[in-house]
N, C-alpha and C positions, 0 to 999 in steps of 0.2 A: 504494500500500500504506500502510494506515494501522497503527500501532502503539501501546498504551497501557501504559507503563513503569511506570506506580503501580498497575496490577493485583496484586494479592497473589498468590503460587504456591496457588492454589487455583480449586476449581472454580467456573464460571461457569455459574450456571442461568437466570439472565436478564439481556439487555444494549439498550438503548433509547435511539435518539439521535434530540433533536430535533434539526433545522434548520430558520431559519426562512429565507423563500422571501422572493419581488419581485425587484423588479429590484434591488436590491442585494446578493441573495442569495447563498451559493457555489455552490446546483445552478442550472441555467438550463435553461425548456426551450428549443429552436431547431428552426425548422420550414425548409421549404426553398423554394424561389421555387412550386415546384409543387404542395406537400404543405403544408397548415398541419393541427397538432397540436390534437388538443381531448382534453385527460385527462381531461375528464367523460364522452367517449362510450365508454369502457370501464375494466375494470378493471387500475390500473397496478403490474407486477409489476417487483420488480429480485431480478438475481443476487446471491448473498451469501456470498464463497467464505473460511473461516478457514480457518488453521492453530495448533494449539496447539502449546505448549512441549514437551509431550511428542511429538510428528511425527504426532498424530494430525488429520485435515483431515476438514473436514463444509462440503459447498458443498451451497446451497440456494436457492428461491425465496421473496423475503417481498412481500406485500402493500404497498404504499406510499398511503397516505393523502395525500388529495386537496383541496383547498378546494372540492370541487364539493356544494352543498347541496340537497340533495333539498326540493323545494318541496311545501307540506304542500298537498292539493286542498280545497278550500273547499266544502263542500255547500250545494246550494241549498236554499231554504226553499220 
């Protein structure tokens, strides 16, 4: 559970956290001896559960952006 104390008692209409990744990173992906992981072969969603100060709670899914870079196709001449 994460917590932000220098939020102001007021409404939050937008909130955007980068992290940046590698292997120093704080998220990690880990795959298993059987299963290796490829975040480019589809789209990667994570749960997103708040509570506000008033008891009111809104869990949702968001999109997570990916370092995977769409290669642009080269026309032949």
């Amino acid at each position: 559970m994460t917590t932000f104390a220098a939020v102001p008692d007021a409404p939050v209409s937008k909130f955007a956290m980068n992290i940046n990744g590698g292997k120093k990173g704080i998220l990690v992906v880990t795959r298993t001896r059987k299963a290796k992981i490829d975040l480019c072969s589809a789209k990667q969603v994570a749960d997103v559960e708040t509570d506000g100060q008033n008891g009111k709670r809104a869990d949702f899914a968001t999109t997570v952006k990916t370092p995977c870079a769409k290669q642009a196709r080269v026309k032949k001449k």
